[in-house]
PDB file with one MODEL, atoms N, CA, C and O in Angstrom:
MODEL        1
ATOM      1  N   UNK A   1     -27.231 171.822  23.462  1.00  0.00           N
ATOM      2  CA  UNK A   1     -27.419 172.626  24.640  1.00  0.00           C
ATOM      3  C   UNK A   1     -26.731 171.933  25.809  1.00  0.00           C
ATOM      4  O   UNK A   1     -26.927 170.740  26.042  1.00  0.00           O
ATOM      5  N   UNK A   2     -25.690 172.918  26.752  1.00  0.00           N
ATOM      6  CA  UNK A   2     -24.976 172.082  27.634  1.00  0.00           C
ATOM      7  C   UNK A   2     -26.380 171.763  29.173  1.00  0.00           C
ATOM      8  O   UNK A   2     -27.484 172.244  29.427  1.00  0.00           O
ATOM      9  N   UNK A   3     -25.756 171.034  29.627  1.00  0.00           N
ATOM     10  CA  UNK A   3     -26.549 170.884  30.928  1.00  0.00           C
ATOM     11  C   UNK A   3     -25.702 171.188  32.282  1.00  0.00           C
ATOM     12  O   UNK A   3     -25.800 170.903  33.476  1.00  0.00           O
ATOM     13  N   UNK A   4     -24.883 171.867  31.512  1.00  0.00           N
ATOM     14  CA  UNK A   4     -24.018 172.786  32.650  1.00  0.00           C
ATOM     15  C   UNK A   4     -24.078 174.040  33.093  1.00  0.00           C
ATOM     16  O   UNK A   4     -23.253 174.468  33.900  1.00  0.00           O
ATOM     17  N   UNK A   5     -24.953 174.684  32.668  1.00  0.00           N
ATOM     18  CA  UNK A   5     -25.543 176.147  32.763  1.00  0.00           C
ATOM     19  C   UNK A   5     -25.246 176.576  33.952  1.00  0.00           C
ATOM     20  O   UNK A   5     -25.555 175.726  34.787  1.00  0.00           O
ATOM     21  N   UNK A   6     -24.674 177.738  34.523  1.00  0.00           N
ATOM     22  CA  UNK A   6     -24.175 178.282  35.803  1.00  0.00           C
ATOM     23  C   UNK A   6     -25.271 179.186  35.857  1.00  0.00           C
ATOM     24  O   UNK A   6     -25.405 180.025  34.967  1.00  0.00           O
ATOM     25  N   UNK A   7     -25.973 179.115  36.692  1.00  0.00           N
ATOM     26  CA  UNK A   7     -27.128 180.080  37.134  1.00  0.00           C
ATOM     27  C   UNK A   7     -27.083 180.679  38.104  1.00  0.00           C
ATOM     28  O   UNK A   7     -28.157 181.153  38.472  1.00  0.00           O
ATOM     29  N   UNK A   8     -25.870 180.940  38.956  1.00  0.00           N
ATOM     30  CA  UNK A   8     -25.853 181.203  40.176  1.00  0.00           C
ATOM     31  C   UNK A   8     -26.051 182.827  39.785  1.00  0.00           C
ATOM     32  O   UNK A   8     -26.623 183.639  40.512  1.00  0.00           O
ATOM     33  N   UNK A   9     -25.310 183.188  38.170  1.00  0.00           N
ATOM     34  CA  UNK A   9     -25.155 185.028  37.893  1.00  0.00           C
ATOM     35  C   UNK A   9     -26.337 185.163  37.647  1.00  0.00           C
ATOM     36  O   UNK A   9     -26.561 186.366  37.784  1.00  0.00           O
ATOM     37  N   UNK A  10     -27.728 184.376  37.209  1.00  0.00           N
ATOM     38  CA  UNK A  10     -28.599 184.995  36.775  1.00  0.00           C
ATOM     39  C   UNK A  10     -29.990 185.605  37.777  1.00  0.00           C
ATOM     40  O   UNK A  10     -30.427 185.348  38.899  1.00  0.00           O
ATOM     41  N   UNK A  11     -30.393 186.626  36.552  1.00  0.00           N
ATOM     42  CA  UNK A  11     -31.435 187.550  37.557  1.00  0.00           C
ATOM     43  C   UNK A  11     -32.690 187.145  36.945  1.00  0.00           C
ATOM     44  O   UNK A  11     -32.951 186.929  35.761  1.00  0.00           O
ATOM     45  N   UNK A  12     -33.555 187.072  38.188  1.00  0.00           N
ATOM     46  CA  UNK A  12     -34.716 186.000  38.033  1.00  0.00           C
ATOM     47  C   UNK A  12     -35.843 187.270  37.784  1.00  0.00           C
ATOM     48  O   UNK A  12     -35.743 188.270  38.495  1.00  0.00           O
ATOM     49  N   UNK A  13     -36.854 187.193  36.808  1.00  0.00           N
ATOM     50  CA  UNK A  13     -38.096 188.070  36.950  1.00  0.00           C
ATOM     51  C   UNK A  13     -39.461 186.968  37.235  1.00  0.00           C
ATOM     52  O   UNK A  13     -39.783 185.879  36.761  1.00  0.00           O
ATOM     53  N   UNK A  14     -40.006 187.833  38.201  1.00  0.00           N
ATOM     54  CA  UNK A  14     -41.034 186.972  38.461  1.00  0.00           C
ATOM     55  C   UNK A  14     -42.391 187.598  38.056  1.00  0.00           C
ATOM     56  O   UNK A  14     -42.149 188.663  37.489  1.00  0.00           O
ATOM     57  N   UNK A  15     -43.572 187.390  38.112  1.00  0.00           N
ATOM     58  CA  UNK A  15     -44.935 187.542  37.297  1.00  0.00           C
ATOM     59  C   UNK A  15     -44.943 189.147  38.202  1.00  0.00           C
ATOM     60  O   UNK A  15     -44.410 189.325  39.297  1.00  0.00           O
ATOM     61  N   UNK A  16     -45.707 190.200  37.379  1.00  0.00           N
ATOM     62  CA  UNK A  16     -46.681 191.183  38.373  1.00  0.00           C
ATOM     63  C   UNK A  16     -47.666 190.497  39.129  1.00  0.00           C
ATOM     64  O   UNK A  16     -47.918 190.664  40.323  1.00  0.00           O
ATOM     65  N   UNK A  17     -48.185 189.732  38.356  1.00  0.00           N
ATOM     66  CA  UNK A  17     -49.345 188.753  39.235  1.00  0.00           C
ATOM     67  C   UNK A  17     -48.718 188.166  40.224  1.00  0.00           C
ATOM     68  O   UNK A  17     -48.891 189.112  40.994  1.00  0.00           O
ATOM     69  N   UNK A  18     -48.325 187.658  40.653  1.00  0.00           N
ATOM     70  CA  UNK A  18     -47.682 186.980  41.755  1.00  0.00           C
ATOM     71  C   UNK A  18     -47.930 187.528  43.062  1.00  0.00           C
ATOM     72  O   UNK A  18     -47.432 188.614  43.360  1.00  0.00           O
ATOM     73  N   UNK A  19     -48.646 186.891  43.869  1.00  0.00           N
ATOM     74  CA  UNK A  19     -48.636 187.296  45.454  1.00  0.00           C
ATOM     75  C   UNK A  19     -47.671 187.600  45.792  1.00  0.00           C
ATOM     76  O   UNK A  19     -46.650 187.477  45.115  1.00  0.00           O
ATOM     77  N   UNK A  20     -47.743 188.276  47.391  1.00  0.00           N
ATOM     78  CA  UNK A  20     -46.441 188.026  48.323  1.00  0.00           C
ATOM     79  C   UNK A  20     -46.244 187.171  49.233  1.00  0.00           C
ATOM     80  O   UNK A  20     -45.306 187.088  50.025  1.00  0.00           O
ATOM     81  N   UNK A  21     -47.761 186.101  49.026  1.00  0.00           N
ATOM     82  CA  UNK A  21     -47.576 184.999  49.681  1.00  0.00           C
ATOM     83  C   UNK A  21     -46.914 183.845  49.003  1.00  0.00           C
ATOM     84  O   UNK A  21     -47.043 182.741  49.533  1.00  0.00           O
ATOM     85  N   UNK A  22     -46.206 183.955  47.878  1.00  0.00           N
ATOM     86  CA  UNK A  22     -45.406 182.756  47.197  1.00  0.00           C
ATOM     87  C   UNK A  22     -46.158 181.783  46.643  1.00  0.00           C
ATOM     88  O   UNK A  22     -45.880 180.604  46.862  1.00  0.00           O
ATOM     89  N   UNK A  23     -46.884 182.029  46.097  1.00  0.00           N
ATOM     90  CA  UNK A  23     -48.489 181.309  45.782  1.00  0.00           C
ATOM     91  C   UNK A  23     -47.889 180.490  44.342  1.00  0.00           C
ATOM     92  O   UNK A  23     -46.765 180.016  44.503  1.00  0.00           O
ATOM     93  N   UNK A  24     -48.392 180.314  43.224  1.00  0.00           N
ATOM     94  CA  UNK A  24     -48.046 179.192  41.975  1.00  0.00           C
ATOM     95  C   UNK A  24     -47.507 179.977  41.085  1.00  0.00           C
ATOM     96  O   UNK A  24     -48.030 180.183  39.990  1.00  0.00           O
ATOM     97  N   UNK A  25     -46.080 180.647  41.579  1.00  0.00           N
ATOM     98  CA  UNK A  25     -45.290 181.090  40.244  1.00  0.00           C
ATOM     99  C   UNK A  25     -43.975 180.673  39.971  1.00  0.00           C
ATOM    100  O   UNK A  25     -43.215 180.177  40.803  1.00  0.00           O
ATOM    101  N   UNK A  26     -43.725 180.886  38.787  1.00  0.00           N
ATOM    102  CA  UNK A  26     -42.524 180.759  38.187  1.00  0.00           C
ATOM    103  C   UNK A  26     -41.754 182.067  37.828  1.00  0.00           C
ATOM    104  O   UNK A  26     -42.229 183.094  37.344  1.00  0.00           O
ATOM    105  N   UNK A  27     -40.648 181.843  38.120  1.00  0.00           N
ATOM    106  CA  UNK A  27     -39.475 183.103  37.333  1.00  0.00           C
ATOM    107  C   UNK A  27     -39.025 182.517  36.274  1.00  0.00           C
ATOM    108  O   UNK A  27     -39.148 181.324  35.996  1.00  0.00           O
ATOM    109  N   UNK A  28     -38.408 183.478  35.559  1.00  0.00           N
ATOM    110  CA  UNK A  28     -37.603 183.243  34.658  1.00  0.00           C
ATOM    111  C   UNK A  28     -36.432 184.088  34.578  1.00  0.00           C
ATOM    112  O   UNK A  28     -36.196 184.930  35.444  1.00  0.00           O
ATOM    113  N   UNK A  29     -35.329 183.805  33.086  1.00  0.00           N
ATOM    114  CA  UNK A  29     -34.481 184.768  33.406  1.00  0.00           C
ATOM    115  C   UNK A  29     -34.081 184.906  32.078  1.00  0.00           C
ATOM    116  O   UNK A  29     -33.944 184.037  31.217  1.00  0.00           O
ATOM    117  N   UNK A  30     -33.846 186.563  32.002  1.00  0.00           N
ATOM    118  CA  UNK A  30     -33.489 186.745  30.355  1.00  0.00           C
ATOM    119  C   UNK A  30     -32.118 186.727  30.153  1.00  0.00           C
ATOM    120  O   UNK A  30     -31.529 186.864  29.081  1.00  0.00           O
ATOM    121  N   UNK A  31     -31.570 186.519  31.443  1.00  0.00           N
ATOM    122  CA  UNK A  31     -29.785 186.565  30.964  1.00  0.00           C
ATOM    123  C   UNK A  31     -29.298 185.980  30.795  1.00  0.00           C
ATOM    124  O   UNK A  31     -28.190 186.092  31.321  1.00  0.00           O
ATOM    125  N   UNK A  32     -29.510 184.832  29.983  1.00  0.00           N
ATOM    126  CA  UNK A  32     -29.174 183.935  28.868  1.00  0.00           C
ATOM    127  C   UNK A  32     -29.579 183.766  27.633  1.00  0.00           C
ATOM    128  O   UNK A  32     -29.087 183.033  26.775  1.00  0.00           O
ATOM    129  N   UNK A  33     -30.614 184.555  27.553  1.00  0.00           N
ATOM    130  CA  UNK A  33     -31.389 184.673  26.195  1.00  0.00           C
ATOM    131  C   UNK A  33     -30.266 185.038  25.004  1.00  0.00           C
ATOM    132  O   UNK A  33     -30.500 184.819  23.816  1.00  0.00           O
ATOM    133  N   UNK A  34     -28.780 185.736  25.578  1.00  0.00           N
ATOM    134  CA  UNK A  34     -28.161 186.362  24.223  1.00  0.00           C
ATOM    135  C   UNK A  34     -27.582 184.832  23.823  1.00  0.00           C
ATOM    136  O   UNK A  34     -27.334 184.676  22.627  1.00  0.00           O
ATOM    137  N   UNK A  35     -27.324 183.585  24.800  1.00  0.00           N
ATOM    138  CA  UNK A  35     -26.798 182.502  24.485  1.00  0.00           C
ATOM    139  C   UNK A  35     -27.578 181.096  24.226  1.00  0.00           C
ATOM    140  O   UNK A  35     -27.172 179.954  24.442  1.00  0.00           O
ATOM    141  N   UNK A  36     -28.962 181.583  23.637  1.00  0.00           N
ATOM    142  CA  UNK A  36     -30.189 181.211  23.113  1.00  0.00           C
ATOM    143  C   UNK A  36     -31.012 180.754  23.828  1.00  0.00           C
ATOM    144  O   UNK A  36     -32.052 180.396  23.276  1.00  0.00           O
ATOM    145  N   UNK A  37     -30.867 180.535  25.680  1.00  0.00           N
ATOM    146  CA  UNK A  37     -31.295 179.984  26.462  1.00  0.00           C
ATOM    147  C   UNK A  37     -32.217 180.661  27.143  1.00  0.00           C
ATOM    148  O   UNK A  37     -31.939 181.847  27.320  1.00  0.00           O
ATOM    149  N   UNK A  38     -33.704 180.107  27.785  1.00  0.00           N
ATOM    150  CA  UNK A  38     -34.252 180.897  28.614  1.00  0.00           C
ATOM    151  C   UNK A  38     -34.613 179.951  29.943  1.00  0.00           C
ATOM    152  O   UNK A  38     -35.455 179.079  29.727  1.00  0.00           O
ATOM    153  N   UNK A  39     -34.072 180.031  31.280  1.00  0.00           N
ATOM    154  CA  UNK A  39     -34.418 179.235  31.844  1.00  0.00           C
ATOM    155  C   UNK A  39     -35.358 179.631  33.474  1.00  0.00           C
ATOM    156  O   UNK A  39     -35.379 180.668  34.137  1.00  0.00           O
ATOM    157  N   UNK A  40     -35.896 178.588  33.634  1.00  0.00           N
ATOM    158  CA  UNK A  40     -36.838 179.051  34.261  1.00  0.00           C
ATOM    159  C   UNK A  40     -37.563 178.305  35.756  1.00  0.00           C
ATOM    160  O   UNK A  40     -38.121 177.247  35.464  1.00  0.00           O
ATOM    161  N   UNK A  41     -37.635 178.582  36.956  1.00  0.00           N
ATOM    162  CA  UNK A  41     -37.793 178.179  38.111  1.00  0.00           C
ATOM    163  C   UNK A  41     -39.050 178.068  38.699  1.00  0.00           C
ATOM    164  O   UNK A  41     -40.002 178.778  38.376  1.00  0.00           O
ATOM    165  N   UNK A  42     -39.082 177.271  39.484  1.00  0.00           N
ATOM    166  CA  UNK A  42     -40.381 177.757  41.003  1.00  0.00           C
ATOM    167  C   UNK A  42     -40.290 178.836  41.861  1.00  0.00           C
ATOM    168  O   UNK A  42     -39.271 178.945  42.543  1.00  0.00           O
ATOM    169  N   UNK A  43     -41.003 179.492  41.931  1.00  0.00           N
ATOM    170  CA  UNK A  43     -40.490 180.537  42.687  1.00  0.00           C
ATOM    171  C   UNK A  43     -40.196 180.429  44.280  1.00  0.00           C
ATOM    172  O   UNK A  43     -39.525 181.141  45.026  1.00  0.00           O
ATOM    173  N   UNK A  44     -41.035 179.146  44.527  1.00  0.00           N
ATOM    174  CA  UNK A  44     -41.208 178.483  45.958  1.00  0.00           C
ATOM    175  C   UNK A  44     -39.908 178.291  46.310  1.00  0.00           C
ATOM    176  O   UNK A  44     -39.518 178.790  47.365  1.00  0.00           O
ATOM    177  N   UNK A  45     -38.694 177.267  45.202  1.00  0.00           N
ATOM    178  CA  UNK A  45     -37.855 176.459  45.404  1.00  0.00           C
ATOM    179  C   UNK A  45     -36.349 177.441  44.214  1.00  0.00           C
ATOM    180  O   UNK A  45     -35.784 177.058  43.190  1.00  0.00           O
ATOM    181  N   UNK A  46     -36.197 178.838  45.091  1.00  0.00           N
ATOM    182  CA  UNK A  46     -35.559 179.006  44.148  1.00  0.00           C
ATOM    183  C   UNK A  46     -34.245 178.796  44.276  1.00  0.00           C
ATOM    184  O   UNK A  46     -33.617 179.609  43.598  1.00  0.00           O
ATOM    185  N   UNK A  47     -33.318 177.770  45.078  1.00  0.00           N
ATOM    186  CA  UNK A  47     -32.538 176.999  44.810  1.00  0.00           C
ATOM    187  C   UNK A  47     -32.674 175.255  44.267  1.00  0.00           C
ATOM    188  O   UNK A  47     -31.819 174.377  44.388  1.00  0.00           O
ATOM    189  N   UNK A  48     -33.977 175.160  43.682  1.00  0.00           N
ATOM    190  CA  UNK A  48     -34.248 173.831  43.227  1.00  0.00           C
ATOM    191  C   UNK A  48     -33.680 173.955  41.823  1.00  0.00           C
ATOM    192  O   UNK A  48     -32.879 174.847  41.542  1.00  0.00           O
ATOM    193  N   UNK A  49     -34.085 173.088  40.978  1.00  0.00           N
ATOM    194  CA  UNK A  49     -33.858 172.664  39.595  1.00  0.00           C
ATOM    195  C   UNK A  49     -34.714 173.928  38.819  1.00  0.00           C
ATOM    196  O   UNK A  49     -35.835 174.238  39.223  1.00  0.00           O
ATOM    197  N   UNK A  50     -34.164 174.521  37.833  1.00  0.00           N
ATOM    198  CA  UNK A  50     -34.340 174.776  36.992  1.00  0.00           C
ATOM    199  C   UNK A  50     -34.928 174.406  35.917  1.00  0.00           C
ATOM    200  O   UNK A  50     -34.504 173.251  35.949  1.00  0.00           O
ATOM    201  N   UNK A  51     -35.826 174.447  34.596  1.00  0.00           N
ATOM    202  CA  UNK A  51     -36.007 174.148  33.082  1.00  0.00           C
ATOM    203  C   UNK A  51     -35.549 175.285  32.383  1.00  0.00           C
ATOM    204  O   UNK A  51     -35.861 176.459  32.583  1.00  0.00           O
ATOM    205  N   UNK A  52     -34.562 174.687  31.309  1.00  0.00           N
ATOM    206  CA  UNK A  52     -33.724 175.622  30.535  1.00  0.00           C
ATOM    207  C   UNK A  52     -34.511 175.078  28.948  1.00  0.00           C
ATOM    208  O   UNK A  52     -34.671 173.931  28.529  1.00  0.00           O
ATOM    209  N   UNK A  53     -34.926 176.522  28.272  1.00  0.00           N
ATOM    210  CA  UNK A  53     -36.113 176.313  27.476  1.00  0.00           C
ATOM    211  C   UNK A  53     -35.359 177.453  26.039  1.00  0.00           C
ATOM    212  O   UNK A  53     -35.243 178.659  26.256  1.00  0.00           O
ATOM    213  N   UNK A  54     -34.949 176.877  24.747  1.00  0.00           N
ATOM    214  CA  UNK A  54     -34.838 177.474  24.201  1.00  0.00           C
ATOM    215  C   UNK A  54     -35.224 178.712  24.119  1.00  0.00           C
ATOM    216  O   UNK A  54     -36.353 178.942  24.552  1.00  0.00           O
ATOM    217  N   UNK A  55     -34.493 179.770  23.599  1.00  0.00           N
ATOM    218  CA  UNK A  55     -34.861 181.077  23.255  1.00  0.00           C
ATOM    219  C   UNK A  55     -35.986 181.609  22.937  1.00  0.00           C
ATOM    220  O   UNK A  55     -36.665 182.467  23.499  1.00  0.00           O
ATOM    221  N   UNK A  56     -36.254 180.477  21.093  1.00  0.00           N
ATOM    222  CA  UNK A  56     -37.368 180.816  20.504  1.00  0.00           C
ATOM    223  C   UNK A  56     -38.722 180.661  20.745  1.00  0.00           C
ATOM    224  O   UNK A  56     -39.735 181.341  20.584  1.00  0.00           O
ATOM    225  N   UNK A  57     -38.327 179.122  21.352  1.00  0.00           N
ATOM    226  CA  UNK A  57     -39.724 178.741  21.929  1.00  0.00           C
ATOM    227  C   UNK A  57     -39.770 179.604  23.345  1.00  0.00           C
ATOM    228  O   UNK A  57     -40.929 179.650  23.756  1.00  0.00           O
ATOM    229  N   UNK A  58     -39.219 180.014  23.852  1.00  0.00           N
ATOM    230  CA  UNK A  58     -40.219 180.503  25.207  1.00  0.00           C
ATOM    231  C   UNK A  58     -40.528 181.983  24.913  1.00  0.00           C
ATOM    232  O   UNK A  58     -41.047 182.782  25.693  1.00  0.00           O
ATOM    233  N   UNK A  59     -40.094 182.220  23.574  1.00  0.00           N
ATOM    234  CA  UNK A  59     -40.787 183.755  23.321  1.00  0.00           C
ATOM    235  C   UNK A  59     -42.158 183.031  22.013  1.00  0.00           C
ATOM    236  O   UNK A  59     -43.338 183.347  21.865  1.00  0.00           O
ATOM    237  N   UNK A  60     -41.878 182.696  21.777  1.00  0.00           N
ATOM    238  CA  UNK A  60     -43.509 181.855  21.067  1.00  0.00           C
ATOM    239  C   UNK A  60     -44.355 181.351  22.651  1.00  0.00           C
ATOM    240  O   UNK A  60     -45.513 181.771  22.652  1.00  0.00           O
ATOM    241  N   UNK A  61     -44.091 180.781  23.578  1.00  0.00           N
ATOM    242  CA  UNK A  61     -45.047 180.592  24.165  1.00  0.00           C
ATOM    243  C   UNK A  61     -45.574 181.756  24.706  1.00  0.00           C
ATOM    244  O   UNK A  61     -46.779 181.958  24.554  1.00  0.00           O
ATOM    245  N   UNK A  62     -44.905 182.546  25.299  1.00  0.00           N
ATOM    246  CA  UNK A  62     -45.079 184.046  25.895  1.00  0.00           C
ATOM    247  C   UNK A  62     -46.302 184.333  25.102  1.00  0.00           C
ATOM    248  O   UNK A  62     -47.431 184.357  25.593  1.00  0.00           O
ATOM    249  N   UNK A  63     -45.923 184.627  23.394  1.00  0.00           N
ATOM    250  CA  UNK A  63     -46.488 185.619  23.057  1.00  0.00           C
ATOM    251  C   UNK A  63     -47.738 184.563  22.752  1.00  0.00           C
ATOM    252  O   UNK A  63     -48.652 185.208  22.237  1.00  0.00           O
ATOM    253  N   UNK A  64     -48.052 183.301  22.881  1.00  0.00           N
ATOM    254  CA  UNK A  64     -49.148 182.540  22.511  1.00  0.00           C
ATOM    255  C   UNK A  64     -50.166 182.862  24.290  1.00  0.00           C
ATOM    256  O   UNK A  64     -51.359 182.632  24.488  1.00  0.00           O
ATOM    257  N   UNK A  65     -49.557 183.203  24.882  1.00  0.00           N
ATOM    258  CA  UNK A  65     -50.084 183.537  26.325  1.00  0.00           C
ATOM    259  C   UNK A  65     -50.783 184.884  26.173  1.00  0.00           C
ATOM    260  O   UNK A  65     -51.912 185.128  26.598  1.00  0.00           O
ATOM    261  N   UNK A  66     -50.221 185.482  25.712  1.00  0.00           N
ATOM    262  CA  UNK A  66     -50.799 187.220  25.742  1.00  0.00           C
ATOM    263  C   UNK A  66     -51.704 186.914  24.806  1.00  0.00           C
ATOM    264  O   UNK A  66     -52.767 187.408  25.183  1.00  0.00           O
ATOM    265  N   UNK A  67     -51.862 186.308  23.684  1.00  0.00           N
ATOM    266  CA  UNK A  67     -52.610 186.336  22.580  1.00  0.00           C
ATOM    267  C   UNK A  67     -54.028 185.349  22.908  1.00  0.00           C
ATOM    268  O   UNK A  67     -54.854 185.042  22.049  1.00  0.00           O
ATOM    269  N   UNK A  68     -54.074 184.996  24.181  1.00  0.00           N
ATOM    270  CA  UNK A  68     -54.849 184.433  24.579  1.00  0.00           C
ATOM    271  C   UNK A  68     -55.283 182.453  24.170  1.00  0.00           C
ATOM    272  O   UNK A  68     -56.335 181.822  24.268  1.00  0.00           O
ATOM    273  N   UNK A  69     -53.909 182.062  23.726  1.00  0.00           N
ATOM    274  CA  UNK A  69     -54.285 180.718  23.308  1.00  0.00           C
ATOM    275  C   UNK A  69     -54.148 179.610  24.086  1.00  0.00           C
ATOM    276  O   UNK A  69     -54.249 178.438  23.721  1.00  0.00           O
ATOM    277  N   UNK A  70     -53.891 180.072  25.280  1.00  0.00           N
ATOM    278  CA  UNK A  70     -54.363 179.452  26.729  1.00  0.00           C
ATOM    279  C   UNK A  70     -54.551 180.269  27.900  1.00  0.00           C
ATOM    280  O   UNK A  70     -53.832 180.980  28.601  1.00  0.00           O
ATOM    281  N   UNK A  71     -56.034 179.848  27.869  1.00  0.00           N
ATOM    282  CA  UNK A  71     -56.966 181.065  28.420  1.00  0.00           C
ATOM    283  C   UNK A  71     -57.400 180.370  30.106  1.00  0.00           C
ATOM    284  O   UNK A  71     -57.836 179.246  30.352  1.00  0.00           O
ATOM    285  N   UNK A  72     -57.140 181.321  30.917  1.00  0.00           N
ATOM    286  CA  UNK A  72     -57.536 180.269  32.455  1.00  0.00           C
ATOM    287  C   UNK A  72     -58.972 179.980  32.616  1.00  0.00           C
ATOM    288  O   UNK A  72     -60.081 180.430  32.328  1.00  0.00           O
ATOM    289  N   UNK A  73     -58.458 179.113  33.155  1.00  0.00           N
ATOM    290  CA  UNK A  73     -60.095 178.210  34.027  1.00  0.00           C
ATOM    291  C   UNK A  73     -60.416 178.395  34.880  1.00  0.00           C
ATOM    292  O   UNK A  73     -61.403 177.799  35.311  1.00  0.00           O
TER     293      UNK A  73
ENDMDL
END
């Protein structure tokens, strides 16, 4: 996986949950997913650093989220 990823083209989705006060979320972005990549931001800092998170695994964590296998406190 390069660590050169140009993110400037990509389109960020952020939670429905998410305030409009900028409160504790993250975006992500699927337009890299066709080049196995899913990477993903603060929403606070969205010219900060990035985590670029394999394909597979960030659709296994997703769906381990909906399925309830980390449940909030």
């Amino acid at each position: 996986m390069s660590a050169d990823i140009d993110l400037t083209a990509a389109e960020w989705i952020k939670s429905s949950y998410s305030g409009s006060n900028g409160g504790q979320c993250v975006e992500f972005s699927r337009s890299f997913a066709p080049v196995g990549v899913v990477p993903v931001r603060d929403s606070k800092d969205p010219h900060g650093p990035a985590l670029v998170f394999p394909a597979d695994g960030w659709s296994a964590f997703v769906t381990a989220i909906r399925c309830g296998e980390f449940p909030a406190t």
